[in-house]
C-alpha positions as CSV (number, residue, x, y, z in Angstrom):
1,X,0.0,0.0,0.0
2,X,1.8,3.4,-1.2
3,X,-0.1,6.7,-0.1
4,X,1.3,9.8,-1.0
5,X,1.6,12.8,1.4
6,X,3.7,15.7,0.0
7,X,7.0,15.1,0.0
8,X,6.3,11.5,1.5
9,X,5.2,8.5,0.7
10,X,4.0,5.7,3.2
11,X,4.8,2.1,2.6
12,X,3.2,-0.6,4.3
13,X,4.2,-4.4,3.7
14,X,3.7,-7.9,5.5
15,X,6.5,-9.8,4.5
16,X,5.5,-13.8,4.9
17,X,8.4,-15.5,7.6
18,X,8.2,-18.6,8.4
19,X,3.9,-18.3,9.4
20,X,3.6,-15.2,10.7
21,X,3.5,-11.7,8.9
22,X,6.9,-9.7,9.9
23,X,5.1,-6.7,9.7
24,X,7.3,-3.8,7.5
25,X,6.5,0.3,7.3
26,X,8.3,2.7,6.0
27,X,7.4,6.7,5.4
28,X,10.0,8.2,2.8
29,X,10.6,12.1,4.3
30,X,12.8,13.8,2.1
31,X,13.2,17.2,4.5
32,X,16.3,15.7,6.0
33,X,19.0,13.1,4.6
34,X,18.8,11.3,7.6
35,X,17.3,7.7,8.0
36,X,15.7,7.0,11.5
37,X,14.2,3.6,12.1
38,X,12.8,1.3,15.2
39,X,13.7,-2.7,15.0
40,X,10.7,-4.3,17.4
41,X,11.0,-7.4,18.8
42,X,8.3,-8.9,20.7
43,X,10.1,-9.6,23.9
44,X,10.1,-7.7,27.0
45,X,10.3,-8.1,31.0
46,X,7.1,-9.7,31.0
47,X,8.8,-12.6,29.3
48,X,11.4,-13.0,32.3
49,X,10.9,-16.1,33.7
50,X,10.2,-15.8,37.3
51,X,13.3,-16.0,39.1
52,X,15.7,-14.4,36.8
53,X,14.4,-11.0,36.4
54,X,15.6,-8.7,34.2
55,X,16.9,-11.7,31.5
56,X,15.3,-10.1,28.9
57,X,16.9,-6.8,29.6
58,X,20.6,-8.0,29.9
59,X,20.1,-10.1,26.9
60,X,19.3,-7.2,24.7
61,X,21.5,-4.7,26.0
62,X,24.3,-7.3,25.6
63,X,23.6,-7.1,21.8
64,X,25.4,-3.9,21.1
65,X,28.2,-5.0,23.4
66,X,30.4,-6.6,20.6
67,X,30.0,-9.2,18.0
68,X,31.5,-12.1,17.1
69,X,33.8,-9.7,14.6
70,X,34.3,-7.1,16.9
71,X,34.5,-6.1,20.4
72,X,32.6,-3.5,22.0
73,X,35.1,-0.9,21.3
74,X,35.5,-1.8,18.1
75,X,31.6,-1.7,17.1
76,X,31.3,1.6,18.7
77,X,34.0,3.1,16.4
78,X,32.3,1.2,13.8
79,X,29.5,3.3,14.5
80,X,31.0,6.4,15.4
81,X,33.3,6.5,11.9
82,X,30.0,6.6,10.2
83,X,27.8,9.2,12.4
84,X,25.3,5.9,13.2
85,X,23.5,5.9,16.4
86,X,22.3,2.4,17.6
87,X,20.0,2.3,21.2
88,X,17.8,-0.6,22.9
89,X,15.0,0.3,24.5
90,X,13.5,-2.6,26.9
91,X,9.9,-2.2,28.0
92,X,7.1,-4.2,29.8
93,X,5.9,-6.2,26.5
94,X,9.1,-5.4,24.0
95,X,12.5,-4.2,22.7
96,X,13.0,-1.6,20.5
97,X,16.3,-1.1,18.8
98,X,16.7,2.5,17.6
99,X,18.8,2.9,14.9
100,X,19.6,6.7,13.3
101,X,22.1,7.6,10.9
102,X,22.9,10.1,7.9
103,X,21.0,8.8,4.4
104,X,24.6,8.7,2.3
105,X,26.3,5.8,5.5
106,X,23.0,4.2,5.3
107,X,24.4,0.9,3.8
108,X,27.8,0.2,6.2
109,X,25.0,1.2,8.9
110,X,22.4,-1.7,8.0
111,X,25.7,-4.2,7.9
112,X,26.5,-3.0,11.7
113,X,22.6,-3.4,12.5
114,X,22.4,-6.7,11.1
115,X,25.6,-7.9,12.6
116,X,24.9,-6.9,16.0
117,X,21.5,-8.7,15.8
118,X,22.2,-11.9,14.2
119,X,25.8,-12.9,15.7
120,X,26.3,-11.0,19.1
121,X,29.3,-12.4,21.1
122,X,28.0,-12.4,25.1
123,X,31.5,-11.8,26.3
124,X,32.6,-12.7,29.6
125,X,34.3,-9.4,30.3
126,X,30.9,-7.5,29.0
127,X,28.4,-10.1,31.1
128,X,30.3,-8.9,34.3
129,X,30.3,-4.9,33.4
130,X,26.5,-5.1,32.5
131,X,25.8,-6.6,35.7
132,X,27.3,-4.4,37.7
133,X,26.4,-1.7,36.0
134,X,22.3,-3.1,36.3
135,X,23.1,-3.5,40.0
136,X,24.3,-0.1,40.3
137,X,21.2,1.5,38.6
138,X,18.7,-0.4,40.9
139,X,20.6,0.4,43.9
140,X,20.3,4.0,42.5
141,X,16.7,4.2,42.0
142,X,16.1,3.5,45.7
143,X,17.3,7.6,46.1
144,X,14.5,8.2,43.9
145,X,10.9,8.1,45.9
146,X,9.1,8.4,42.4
147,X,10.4,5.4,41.2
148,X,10.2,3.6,44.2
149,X,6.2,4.0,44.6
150,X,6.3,3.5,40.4
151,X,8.2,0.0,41.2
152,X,6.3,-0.9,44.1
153,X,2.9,-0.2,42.9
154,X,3.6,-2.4,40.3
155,X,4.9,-5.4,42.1
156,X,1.9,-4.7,44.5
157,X,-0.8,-4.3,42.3
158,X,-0.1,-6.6,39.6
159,X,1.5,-9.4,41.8
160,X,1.4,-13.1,40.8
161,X,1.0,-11.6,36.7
162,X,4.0,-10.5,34.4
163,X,3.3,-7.2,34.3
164,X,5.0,-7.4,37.5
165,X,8.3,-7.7,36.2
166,X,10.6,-4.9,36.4
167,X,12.4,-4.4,33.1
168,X,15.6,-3.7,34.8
169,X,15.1,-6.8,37.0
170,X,16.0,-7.3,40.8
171,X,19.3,-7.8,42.2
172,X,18.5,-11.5,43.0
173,X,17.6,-12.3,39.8
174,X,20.5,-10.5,38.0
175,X,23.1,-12.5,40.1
176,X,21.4,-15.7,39.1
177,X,21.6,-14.3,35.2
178,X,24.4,-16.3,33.2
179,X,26.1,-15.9,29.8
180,X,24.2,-19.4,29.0
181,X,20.9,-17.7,30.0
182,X,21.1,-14.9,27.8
183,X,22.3,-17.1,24.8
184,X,19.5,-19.2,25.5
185,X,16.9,-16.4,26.0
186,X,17.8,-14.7,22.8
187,X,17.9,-17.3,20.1
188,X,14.1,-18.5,22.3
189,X,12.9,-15.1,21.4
190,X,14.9,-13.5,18.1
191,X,13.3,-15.3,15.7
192,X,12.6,-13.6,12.4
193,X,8.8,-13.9,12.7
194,X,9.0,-12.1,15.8
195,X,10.3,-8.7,14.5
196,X,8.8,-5.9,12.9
197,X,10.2,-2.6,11.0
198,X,9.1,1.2,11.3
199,X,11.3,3.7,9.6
200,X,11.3,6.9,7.6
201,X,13.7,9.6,5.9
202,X,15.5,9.7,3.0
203,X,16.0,6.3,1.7
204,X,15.2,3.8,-1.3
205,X,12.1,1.9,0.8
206,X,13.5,-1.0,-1.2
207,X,16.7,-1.6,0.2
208,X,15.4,-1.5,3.9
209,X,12.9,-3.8,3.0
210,X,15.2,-6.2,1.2
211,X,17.9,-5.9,4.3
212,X,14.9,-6.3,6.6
213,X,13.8,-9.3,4.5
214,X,17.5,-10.7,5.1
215,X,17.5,-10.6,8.4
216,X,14.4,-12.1,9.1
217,X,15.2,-15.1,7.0
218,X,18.6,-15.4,8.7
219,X,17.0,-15.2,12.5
220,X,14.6,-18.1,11.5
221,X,17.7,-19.8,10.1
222,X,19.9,-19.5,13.3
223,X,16.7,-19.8,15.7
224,X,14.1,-22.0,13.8
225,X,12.8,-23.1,17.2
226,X,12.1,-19.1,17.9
227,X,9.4,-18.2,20.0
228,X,6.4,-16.3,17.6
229,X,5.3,-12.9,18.6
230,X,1.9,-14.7,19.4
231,X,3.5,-16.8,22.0
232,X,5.3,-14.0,23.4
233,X,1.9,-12.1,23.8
234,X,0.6,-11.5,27.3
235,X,-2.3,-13.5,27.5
236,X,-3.7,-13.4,31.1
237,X,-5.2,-10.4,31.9
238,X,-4.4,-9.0,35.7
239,X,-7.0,-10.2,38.5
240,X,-8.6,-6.8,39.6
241,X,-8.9,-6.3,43.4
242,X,-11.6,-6.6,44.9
243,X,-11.8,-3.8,48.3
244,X,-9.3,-0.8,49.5
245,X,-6.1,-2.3,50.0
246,X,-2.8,-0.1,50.6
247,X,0.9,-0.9,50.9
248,X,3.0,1.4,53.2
249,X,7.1,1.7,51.7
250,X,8.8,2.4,54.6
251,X,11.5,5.2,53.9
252,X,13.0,5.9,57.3
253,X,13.4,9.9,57.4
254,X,10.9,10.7,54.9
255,X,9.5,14.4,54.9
256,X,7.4,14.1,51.7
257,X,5.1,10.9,50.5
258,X,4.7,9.8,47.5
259,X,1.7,8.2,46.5
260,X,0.1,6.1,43.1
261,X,-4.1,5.3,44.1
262,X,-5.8,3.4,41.1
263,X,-7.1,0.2,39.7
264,X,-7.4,-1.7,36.9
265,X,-8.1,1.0,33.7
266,X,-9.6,0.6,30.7
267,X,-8.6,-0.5,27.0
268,X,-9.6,1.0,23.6
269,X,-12.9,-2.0,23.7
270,X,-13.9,-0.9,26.7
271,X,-17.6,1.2,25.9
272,X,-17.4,4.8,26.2
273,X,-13.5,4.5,26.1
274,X,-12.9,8.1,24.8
275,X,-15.7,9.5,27.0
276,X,-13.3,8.1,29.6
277,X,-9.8,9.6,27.8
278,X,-12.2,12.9,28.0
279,X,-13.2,13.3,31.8
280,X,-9.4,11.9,32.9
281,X,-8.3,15.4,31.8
282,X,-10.4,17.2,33.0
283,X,-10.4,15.3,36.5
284,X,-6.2,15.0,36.4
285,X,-4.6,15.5,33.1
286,X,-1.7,17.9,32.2
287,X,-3.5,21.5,33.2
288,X,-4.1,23.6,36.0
289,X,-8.0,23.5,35.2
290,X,-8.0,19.7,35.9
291,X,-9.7,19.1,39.7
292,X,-7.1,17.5,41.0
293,X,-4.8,20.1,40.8
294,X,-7.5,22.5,41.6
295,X,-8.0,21.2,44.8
296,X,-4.9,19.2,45.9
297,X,-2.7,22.1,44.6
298,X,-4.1,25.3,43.8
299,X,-6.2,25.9,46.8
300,X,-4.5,23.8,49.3
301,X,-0.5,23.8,48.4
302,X,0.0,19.8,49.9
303,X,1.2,19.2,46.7
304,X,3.2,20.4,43.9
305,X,1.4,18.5,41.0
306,X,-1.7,16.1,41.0
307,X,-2.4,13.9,38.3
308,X,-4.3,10.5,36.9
309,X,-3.5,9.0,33.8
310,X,-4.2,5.5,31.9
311,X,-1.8,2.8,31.1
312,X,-1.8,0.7,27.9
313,X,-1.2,-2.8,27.3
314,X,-1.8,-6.2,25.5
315,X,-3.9,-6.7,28.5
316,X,-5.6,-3.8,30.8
317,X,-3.5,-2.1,33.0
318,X,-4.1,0.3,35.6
319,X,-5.4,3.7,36.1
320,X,-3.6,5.4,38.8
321,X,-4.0,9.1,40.9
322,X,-0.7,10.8,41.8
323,X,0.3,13.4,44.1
324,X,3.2,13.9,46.8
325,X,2.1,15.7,49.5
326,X,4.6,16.3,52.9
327,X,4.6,13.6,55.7
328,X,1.8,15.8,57.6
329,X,-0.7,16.1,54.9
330,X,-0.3,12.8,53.7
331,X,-3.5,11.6,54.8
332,X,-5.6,14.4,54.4
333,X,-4.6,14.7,50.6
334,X,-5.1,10.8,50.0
335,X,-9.1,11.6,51.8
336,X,-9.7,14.3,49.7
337,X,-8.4,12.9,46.6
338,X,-10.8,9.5,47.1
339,X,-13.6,12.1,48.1
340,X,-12.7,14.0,44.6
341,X,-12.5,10.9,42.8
342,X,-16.3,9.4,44.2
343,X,-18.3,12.7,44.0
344,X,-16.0,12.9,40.1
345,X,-18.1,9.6,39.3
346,X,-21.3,10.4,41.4
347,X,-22.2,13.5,39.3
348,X,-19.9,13.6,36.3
349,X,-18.3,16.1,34.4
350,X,-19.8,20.2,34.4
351,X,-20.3,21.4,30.9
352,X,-17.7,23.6,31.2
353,X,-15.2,21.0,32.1
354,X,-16.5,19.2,29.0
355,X,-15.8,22.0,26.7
356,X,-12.4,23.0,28.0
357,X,-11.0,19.5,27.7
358,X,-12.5,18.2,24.4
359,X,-10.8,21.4,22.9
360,X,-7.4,20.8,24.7
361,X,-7.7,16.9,23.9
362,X,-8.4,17.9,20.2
363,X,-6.1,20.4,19.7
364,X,-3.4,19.1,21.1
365,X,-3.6,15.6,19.4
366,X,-2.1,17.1,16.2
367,X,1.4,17.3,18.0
368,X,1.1,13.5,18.6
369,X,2.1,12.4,15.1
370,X,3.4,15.9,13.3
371,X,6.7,14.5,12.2
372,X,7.7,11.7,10.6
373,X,9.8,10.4,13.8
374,X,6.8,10.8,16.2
375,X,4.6,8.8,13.5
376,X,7.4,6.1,13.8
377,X,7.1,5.9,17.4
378,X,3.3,5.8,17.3
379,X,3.5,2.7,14.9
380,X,5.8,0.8,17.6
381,X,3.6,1.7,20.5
382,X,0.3,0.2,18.7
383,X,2.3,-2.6,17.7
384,X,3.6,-3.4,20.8
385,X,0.5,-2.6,23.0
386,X,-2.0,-4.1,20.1
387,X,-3.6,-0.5,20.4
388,X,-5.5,-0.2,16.9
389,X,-3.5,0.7,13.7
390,X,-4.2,4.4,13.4
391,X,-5.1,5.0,17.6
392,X,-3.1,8.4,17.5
393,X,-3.8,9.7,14.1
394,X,-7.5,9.3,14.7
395,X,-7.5,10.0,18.7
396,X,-8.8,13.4,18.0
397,X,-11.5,12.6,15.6
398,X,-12.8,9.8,18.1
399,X,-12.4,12.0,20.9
400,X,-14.5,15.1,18.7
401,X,-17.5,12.3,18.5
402,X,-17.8,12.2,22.1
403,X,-21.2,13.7,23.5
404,X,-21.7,15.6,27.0
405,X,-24.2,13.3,27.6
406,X,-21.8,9.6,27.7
407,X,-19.5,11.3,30.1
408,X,-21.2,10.8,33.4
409,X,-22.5,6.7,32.2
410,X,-18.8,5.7,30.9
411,X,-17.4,7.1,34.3
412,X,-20.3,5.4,36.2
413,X,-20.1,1.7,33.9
414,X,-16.5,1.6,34.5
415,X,-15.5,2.6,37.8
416,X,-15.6,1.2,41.1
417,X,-14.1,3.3,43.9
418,X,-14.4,0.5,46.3
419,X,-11.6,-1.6,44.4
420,X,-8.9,1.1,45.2
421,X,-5.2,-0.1,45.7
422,X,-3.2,2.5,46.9
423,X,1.0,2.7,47.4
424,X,2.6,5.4,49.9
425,X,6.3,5.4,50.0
426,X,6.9,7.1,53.4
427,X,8.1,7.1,56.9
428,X,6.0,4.3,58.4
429,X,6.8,5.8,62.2
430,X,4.9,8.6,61.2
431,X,2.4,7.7,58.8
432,X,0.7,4.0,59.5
433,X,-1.1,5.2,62.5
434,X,-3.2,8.0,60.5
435,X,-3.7,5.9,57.1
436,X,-5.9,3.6,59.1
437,X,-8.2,5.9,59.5
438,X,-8.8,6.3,56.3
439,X,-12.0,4.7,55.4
440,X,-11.6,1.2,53.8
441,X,-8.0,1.2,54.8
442,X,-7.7,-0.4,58.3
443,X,-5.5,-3.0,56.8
444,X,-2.1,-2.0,55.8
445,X,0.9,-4.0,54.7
446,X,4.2,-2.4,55.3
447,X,7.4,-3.2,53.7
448,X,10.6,-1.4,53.5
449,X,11.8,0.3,50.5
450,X,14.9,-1.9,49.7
451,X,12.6,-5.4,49.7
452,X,12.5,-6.5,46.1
């Protein structure tokens, strides 16, 4: 399929490996001579088996830490002599290799791509750097209290299910990690029918999709036994919880809490899904109009921002209020932000509200896919999260459709503000006595902020 858009054209392919469709897209842009394009296997952290943690992580990062040609340092100046940039990106339900380089080193570029993911080497010397240097990073984030109530709601609310699984792993699973694991784990899931291409710039669409061709055919040849991306799919969705449940992070010497309340969100097939997208801004999206700011903020100061938001996924994930008030207003903020949140879905959205945030939601969503890259890195996320082929391009249009009206029922259908698990990463001394007084909450499990 070839559409033509100015100075671009779109290309769209399935190219038949093995007996799945490698899916192939390409956008020629011919405003810069620069070629950027995204690699996307369907692996991530959610395909770490249980009690090696972050396999899937070390695996792909060990990619572009040599070949069997060159070592690391030599690859790098490989790289460098030709102005090419070459990242891995690991997330919850895949890897994305990001590759960037000038239009005219295009072709010595695609040999390095193709060499690093078809024969990397899994050095000794580079298995011990990586895990120190994965060790370091985690021991890192426990400075940062955002993370740490990021990471713990997630091991929290979506325990026993691999969305779980932290993509950088735990410590105890990275010492258990070997070279033999990572060899194991990559030729189990890089197989050629498990990859798919998203590029544009300044390039002969022909030759990446011949090279990409290539190097499918010689993953399926090196890895016939190669996991698909359909059995690397997340297939069970999360249990939702049933009741208020909330998990205390003891921080010894905490002044400030940090704290993620939510449950399990909705997904594009859930009815009255954009009527949702609509009243999440205007309840805690990205303006000082939203309520939650309003109120948490604005008129009170416990807080310097206060905001909800939805997570994608192959399966549903969570919805989840944020804020990060001091120790002393901690539970007052979390009371008023549940009271917020029940009177939000009680009596809906004030036509005012409506108004401000379809406009904002609409003319906003433009900036979403205005360049060629940002279209590039739509096409992996809908890939990736099976979000529909076009979500962000027609986002606004869908979210234009919505009536006043469907507002108040979609927030009503969907929500339960009984089922509310909360995380506050805090100082326990000083906070478990007042959090069970929060209605619903009289049970709290406490766990300190190093426990994996």
């Amino acid at each position: 399929m070839i559409k033509r858009i100015g100075v671009f054209s779109v290309f769209l392919f399935f190219t038949t490996i093995g007996q799945l469709q490698a899916t192939f897209s390409f956008e020629e842009n011919e405003a810069l001579p620069i070629v950027y394009f995204n690699i996307v296997v369907n692996a991530g952290s959610a395909n770490d088996p249980k009690d090696k943690l972050g396999l899937t992580n070390m695996t792909y990062q060990m990619l572009l830490r040599g070949t069997q040609k060159r070592s690391k340092v030599e690859f790098d100046e490989a790289l460098d002599n030709i102005g090419g940039r070459l990242g891995v990106d690991v997330r919850t339900e895949g890897t994305v290799f990001r590759g960037a380089v000038l239009s005219e080193n295009l072709k010595p570029f695609l040999d390095l791509v193709y060499e690093a993911l078809t024969s990397p080497r899994f050095a000794a010397v580079e298995t011990a750097k990586i895990k120190k240097e994965i060790e370091s990073e985690i021991l890192d984030n426990r400075s940062n209290d955002k993370y740490l109530a990021t990471y713990h709601f997630q091991r929290f609310f979506y325990s026993g299910h691999p969305y779980a699984n932290p993509i950088v792993g735990t410590l105890s699973g990275i010492k258990k990690i070997t070279a033999l694991d990572m060899v194991e784990h990559f030729a189990n899931t890089m197989g050629g029918s498990n990859l798919a291409f998203f590029g544009t710039g300044l390039a002969d669409e022909s030759i990446l999709k011949e090279w990409f061709t290539l190097l499918s055919e010689k993953l399926v040849a090196l890895h016939p036994e190669a996991l698909t991306a359909d059995d690397l799919i997340v297939k069970k969705a999360p249990m939702p919880h049933a009741g208020r449940r909330l998990l205390l992070v003891n921080k010894p010497g905490a002044t400030q809490s940090q704290i993620l309340l939510g449950g399990i969100g909705p997904t594009p097939e859930t009815n009255g899904y954009y009527a949702l997208e609509l009243a999440n801004h205007s309840f805690g999206g990205a303006s000082f109009q939203a309520r939650l700011m309003q109120e948490l903020r604005v008129k009170r100061g416990w807080t310097y921002g206060a905001y909800s938001s939805f997570q994608y996924g192959q399966q549903p994930r969570h919805y989840a209020l944020y804020f990060f008030p001091k120790t002393a207003d901690t539970r007052p903020a979390i009371e008023l932000a549940i009271s917020l949140f029940e009177d939000y879905l009680k009596k809906g959205i004030s036509a005012e509200e409506f108004s401000f945030s379809k406009s904002a939601l609409v003319n906003n969503a433009p900036f979403n896919y205005d360049t060629a890259k940002k279209r590039v890195e739509n096409a992996t996320t809908e890939h990736l999260t099976l979000l529909p082929r076009g979500y962000f391009k027609n986002y606004a249009g869908n979210i234009d459709d919505v009536k006043s009206g469907s507002v108040t029922e979609a927030l009503q259908g969907f929500f339960n503000p009984g089922n509310l698990t909360a995380v506050v990463v805090g100082d326990a001394a000083k906070l478990k006595k007042e959090l069970t007084k929060i209605s619903g909450f009289s049970e709290i499990e406490v766990k300190d902020y190093r426990q994996e």
